[in-house]
C-alpha positions in Angstrom: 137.2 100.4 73.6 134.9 97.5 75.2 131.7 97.5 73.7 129.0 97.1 76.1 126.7 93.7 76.2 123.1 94.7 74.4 120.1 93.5 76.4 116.9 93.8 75.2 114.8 93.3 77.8 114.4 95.7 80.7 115.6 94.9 84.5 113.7 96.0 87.2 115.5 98.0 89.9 114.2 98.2 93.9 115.9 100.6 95.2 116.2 100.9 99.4 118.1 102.2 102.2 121.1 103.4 104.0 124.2 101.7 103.9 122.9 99.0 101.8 121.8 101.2 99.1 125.1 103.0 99.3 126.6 99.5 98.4 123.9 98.8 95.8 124.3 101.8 93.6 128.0 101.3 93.3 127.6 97.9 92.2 125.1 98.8 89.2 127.4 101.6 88.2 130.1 98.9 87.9 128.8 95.9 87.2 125.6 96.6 85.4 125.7 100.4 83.8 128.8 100.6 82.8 129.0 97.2 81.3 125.6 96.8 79.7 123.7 98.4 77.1 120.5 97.6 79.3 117.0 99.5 80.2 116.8 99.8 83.9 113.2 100.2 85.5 113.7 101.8 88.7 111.5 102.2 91.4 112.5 104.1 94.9 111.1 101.6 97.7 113.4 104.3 100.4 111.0 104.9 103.9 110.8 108.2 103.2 109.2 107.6 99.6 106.7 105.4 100.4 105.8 107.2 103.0 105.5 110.0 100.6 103.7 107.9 98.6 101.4 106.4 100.9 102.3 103.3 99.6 101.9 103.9 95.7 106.1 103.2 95.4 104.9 99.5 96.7 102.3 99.4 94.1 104.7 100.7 91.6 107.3 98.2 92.2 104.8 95.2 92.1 103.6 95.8 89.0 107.1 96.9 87.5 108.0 93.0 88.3 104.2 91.3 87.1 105.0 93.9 83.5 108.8 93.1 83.2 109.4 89.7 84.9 113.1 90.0 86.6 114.0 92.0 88.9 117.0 92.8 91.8 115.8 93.6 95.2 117.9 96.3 97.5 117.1 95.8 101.4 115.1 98.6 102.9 113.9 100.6 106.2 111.0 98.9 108.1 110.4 102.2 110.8 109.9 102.2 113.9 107.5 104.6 115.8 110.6 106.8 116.3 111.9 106.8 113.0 108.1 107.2 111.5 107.7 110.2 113.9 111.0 112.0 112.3 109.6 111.3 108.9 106.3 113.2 109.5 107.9 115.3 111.5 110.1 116.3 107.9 107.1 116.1 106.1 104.1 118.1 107.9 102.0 118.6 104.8 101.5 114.4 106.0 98.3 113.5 107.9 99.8 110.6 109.8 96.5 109.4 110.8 95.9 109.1 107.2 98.3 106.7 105.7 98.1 103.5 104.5 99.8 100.5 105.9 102.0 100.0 102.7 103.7 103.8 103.9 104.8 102.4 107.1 105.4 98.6 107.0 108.1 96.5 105.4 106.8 96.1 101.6 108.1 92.5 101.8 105.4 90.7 102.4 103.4 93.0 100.0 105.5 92.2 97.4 106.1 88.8 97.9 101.6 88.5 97.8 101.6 90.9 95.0 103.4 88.7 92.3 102.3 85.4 94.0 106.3 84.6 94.8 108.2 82.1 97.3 111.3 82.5 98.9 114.5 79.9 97.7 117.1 80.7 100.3 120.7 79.2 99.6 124.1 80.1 101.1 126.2 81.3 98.3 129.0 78.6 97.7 132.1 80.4 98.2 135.0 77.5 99.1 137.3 78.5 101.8 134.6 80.3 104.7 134.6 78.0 107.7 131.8 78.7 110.6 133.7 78.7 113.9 131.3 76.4 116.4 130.7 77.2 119.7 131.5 74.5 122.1 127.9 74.1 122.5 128.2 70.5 124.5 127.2 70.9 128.3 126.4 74.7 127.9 123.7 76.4 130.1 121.3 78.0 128.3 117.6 77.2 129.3 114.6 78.4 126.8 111.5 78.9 128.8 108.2 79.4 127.0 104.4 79.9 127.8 102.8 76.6 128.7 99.2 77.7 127.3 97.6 80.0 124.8 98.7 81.1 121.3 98.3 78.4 118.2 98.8 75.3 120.8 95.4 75.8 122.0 94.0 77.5 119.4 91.2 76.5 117.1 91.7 75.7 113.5 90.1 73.6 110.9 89.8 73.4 106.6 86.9 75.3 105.5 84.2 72.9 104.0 83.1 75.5 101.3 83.9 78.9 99.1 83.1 82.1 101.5 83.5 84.8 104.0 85.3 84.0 107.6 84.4 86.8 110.1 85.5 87.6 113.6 83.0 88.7 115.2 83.5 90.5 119.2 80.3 91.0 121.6 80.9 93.0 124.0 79.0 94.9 127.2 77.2 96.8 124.7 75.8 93.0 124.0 75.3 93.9 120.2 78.2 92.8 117.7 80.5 94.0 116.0 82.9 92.7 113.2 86.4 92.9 113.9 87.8 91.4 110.4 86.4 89.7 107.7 88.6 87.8 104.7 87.4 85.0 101.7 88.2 81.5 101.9 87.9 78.8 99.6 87.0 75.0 99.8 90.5 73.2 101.7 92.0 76.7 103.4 93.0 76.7 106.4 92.2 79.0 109.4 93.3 79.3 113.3 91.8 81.8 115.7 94.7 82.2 118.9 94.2 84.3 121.5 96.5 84.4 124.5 95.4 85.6 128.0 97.1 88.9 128.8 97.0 88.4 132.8 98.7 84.9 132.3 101.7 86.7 129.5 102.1 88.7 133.0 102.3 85.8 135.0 105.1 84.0 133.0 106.6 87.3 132.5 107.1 87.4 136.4 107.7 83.5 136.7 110.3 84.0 133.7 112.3 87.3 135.4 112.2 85.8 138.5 114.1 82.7 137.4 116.7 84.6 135.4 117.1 86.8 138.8 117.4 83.2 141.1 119.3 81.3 138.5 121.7 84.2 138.0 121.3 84.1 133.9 121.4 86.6 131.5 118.0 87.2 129.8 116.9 87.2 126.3 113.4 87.7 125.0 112.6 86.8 121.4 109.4 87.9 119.7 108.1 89.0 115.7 106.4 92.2 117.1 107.4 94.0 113.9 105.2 91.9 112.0 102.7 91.1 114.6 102.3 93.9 116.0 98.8 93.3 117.3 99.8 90.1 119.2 103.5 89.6 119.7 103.7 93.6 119.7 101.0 93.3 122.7 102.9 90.7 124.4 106.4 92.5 124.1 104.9 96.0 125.4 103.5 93.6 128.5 106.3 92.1 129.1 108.6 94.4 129.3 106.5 96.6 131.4 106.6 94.1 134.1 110.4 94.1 133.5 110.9 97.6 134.1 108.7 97.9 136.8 109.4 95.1 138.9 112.9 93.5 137.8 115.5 95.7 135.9 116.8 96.9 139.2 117.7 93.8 140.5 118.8 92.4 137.1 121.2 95.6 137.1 123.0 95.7 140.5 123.6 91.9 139.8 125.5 92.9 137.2 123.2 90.6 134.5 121.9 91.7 131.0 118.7 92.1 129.1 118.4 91.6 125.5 115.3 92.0 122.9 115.3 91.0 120.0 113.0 89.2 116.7 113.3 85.7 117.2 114.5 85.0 113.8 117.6 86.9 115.2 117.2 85.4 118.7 117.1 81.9 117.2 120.5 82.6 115.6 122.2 84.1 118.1 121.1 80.4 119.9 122.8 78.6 117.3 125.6 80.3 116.5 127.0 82.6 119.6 125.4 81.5 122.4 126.5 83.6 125.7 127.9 81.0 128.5 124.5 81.1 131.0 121.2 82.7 129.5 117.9 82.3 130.6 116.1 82.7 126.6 112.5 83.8 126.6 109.9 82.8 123.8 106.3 83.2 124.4 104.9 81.8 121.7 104.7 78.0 122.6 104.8 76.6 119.3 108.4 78.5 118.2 109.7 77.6 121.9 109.1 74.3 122.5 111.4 73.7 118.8 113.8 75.8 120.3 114.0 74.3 123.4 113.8 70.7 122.3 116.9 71.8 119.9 118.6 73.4 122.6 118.7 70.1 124.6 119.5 68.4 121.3 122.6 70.9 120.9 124.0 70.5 124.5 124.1 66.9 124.0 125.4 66.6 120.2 127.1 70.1 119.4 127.0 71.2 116.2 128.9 69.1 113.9 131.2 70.2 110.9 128.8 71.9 108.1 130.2 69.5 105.1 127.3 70.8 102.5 125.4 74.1 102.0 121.4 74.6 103.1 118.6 75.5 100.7 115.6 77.0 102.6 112.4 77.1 100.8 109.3 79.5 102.4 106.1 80.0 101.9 105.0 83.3 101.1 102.9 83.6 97.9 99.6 83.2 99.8 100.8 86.1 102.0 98.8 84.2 105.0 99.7 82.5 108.2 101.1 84.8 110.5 102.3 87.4 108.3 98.6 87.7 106.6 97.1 87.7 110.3 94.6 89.8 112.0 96.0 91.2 115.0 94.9 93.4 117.8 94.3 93.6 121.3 90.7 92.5 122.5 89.4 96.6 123.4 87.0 95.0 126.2 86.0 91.8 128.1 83.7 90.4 125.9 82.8 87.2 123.9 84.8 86.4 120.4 83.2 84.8 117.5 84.5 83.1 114.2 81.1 82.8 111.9 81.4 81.6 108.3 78.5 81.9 106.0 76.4 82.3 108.6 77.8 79.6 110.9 79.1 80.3 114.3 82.4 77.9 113.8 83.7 78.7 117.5 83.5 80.7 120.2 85.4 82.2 123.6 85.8 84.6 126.1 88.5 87.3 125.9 89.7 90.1 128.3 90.6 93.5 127.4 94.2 93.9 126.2 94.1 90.1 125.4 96.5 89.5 122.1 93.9 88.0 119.1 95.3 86.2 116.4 92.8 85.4 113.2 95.1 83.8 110.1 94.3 82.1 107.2 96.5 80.7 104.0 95.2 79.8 100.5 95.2 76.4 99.5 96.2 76.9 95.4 98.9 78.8 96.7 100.0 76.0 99.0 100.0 74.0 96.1 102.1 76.0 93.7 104.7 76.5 96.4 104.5 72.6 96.6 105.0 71.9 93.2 107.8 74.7 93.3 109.4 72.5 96.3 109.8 69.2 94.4 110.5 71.2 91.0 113.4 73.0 92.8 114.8 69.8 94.6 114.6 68.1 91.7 116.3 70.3 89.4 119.3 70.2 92.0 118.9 66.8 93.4 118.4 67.4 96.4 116.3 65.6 99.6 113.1 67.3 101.0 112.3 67.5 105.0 109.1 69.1 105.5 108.0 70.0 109.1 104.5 69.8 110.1 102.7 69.8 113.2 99.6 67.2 111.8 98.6 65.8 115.8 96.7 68.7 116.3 96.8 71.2 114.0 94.4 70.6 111.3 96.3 73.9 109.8 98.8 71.4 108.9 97.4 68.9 107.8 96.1 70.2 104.5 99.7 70.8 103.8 100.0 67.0 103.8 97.2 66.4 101.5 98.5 68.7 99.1 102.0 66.6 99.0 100.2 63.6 98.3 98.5 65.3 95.5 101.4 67.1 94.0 103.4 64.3 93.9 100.4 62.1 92.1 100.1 64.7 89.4 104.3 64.6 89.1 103.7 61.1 88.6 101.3 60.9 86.0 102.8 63.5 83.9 106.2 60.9 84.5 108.1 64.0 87.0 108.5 61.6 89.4 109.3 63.5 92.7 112.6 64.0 95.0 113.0 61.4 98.0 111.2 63.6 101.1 110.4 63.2 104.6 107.3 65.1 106.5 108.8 65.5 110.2 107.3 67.0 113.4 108.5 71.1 113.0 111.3 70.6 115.9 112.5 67.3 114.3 113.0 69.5 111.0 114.9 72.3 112.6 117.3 69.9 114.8 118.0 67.7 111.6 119.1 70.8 109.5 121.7 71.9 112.6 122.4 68.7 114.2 122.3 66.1 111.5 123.0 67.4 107.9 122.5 65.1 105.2 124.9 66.2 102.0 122.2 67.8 100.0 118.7 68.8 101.5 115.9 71.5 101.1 114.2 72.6 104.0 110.7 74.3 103.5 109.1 75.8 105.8 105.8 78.1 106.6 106.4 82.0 106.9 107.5 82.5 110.9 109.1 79.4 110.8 111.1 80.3 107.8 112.3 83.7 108.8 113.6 81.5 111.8 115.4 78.8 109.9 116.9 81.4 107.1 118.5 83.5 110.0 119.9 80.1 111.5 121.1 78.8 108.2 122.9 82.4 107.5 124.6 82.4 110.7 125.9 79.0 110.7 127.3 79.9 106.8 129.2 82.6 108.7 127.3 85.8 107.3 123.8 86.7 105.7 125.7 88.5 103.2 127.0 85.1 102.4 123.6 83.9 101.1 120.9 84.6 98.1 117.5 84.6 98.0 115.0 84.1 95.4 111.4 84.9 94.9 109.4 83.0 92.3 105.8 83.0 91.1 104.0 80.9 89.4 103.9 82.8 86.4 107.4 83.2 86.3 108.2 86.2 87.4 111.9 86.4 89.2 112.8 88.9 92.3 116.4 88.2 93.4 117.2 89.9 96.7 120.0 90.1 99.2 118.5 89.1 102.7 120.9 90.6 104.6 119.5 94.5 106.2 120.1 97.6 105.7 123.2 97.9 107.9 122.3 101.2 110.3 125.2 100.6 112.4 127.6 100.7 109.4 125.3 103.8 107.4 125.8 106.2 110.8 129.6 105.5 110.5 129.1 106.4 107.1 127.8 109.2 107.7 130.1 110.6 110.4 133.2 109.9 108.4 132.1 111.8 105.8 131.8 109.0 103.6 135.3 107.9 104.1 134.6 105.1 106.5 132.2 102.5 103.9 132.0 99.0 105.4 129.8 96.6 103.9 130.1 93.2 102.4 128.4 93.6 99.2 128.2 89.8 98.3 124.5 89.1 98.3 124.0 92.2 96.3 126.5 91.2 94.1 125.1 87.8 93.6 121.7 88.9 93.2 122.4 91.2 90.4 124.5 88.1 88.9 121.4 85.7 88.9 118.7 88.5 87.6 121.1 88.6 84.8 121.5 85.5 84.2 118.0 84.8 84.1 117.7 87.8 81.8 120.4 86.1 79.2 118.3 82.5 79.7 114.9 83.9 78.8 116.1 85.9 75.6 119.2 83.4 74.8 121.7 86.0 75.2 125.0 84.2 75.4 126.9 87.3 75.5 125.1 87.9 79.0 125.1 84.6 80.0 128.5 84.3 80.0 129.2 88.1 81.7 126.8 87.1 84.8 128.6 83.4 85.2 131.9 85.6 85.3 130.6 88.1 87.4 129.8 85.6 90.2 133.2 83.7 89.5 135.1 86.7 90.6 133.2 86.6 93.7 133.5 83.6 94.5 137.5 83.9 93.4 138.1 87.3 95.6 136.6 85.6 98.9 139.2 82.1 97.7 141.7 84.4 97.4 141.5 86.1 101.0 140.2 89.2 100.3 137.0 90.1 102.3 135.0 92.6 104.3 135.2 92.7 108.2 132.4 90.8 108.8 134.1 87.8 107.4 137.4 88.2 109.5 138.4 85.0 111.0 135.7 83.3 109.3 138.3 81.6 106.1 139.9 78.5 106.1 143.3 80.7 106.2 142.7 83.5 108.8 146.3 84.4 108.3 146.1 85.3 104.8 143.1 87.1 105.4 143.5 90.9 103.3 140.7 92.6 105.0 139.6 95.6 102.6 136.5 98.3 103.0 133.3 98.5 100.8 135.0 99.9 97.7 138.1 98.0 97.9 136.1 94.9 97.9 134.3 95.6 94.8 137.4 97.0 93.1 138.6 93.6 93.9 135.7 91.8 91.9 135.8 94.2 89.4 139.6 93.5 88.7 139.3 89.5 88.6 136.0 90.3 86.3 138.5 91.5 83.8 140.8 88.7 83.8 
């Protein structure tokens, strides 16, 4: 009889939803459970209980990871309006009105603020997947974007002193009224963006139009999710003047519509591009890098992907985007950014114009700088940052705080990696178009949702990749960044359970490196050694042809491909974990 491995410290479980967390509790009854002697902290982070909750499970789960350090990640449910109706619907002792925003959005970002963490993003190095390219030389695809508006024309600067930023909104009443107030410190950056909602309309009918006379399929690419008070507003305007005025025509010529994020959008660019699209991104600053590597990618292809791609984001701060005020301007009126007292800028808004107010801490910027060159140099690797420092004085304290960072690496005799600061679009088309062997690629939040989703589809799956969130204190949240998988839970679910597809591989490799770090931080060789197996036979079952559907096609061997389901796969890791 094996004896199990004895762990003393505890691991920190997140548990989620649907056909991922199907996956995920098989592979802690096989892999962790059943082979450890180990105290597992869970927390349920399912929709329905922090809705339940109203947000306490969040709460729970951050300060489960700040007590106990490591923890594993399982993906989970971010509802829509639908879905959220169903829940209260099941749960009418609920006051919907009521709840807080951790019951109904994705706990991500929450989490990620909560311990003060950054994203590491890496494709997991199996040897023998292959990304089938798309003969992308010559093809017509066209990316059309809004001229005007959003961050392009927004106003930004570094706050000159500690204090309170407020938007301020004076409308016909004439007396004001404060939309949003947050703290910023000496060296933060801000940016107030509004977009005009009459000239979103006016694309929208220039964009529709073109699909319609150019005979292209449309796609439309947004983060309403997330930014629901300003790309949510755009999308809801948008497609309004779609169905009112153009999915008639679009039909009977036989063309299609697509939604969807623009981190998905962006992929589906790279990596299976339809033969004539017409690809719509509003927001200027994400389409005019998309375009620009569109036109890079019809002239250079995408070339043989010789070395894997680390992504690095920035999250800790929780700000940019992601940390964003957001809402729709509720009358014509005049919009006012005052700090201490100080009217900093001010302009006239319409009602139903999109406002954007975001901010990001400068000590956070730093820590995920120093985590950057720490990280590249541990695994010698080359840095490209992307900024946009012309005109974006948002930017440009990310530049300061590189020269900084890499004077204190200096004097402390860290000398830094070899890096490169590159305009945003440069960075993107090098990672896709021009590869060097070994290279880290951060990036700010939006921008890194974008490139991770890019990176994943060109290493063939996002089960294929691992992801890693570290704070500054040291606490460790590995993660699968792959989804839920609905598609594959309602099969699920109709067969009875008999029909389980899923490619565990992220899970498995996340539960593999919050082990390992477990072993490293109490010198356990014992577990050391199990987690360095564990993610051998992974990597050994994909080498050896066995995979999930999702990676059919996708080995150097397609003809000794065994294609097995959820539970065949893991058997499979399981039996090369006993060798």
């Amino acid at each position: 009889m094996n004896r199990k491995i004895k762990v003393e410290s505890p691991l920190v479980i997140l548990h989620g939803d649907e056909m991922a967390q199907v996956a995920f509790e098989s592979i802690l009854d096989t892999f962790v459970t059943s082979q450890l002697d180990i105290d597992l902290v869970e927390v349920d982070l399912t929709a329905e209980n922090r809705l339940v909750t109203n947000g306490q499970a969040v709460i729970d789960a951050i300060e489960a990871l700040k007590r106990f350090g490591v923890g594993v990640k399982n993906a989970g449910m971010t509802v829509n309006r639908a879905q959220l109706g169903e829940l209260l619907a099941a749960h009418p002792e609920l006051d919907g009105a009521a709840l807080h925003p951790l019951a109904t959005k994705s706990p991500n970002g929450a989490i990620r603020k909560g311990i003060g963490g950054n994203i590491t993003r890496e494709d997991i190095q199996f040897r023998n997947l292959q990304f089938n390219r798309p003969g992308w030389v010559g093809r017509d695809i066209e990316v059309d974007t809004m001229a005007t508006g959003g961050s392009k024309d927004s106003y930004n600067e570094l706050s000159r002193a500690t204090g309170i930023v407020k938007l301020m909104f004076v409308g016909s009443s004439g007396d004001p009224v404060e939309l949003h107030r947050r703290e910023v410190k000496k060296g933060d950056p801000w940016l107030l963006a509004t977009n005009d909602i009459d000239e979103i309309k006016a694309w929208a009918h220039r964009f529709f139009q073109r699909a319609i006379d150019e005979k292209r399929d449309i796609y439309l690419g947004l983060k309403d999710t997330v930014i629901a008070g300003y790309d949510g507003v755009m999308r809801a305007a948008i497609e309004g003047i779609f169905d009112q005025h153009y999915r008639a025509q679009v039909e009977a010529l036989g063309l299609a519509y697509h939604y969807e994020l623009i981190d998905a959008q962006a992929a589906r660019i790279v990596a299976n591009p339809p033969q004539r699209a017409l690809w719509g991104v509003p927001d200027n600053t994400t389409g005019r890098k998309l375009y620009k590597l569109v036109e890079q990618l019809k002239v250079h292809g995408i070339p043989t992907r010789k070395s894997h791609v680390s992504l690095s984001r920035m999250s800790a701060g929780g700000g940019d985007q992601y940390g964003s005020y957001n809402a729709p301007a509720a009358e014509d009126g005049i919009l006012k950014v005052i700090v201490d007292g100080d009217e900093k800028h001010a302009r006239h808004v319409k009602q139903g114009d999109p406002i954007l107010l975001m901010s990001n801490d400068h000590e956070a910027i730093k820590d995920w700088v120093t985590q950057v060159f720490r990280d590249a140099s541990r695994k010698q690797k080359e840095v490209y940052f992307g900024l946009k420092r012309e005109y974006m004085d948002y930017d440009e304290v990310f530049s300061t705080v590189i020269t900084d960072v890499r004077r204190e690496l200096a004097q402390a005799d860290t000398p830094p990696p070899s890096f490169m600061i590159m305009r945003p679009s440069s960075q993107l088309i090098k990672m896709i178009t021009d590869p060097p062997r070994n290279a880290l690629y951060p990036a700010q939040n939006l921008d890194g949702d974008i490139f991770s989703d890019i990176s994943a589809a060109l290493g063939g799956s996002l089960a294929t990749a691992s992801s890693i969130i570290e704070s500054k204190s040291g606490t460790m949240l590995f993660e699968a960044p792959h989804g839920t998988a609905h598609d594959l839970y309602l099969k699920y679910l109709e067969s009875d359970g008999q029909e389980a597809h899923f490619n565990s591989s992220a899970l498995i490799y996340a539960v593999a490196n919050a082990l390992e770090t477990l072993g490293e931080r109490e010198s356990n060789e014992a577990l050391i050694d199990y987690s360095q197996r564990l993610k051998t036979a992974l990597i050994d079952t994909v080498d050896d042809g066995v995979i999930t559907g999702d990676l059919k096609g996708k080995t150097t061997n397609p003809d000794a491909e065994t294609v097995v389901d959820m539970q065949g796969f893991l058997k499979a890791v399981e039996t090369r974990l006993s060798i």
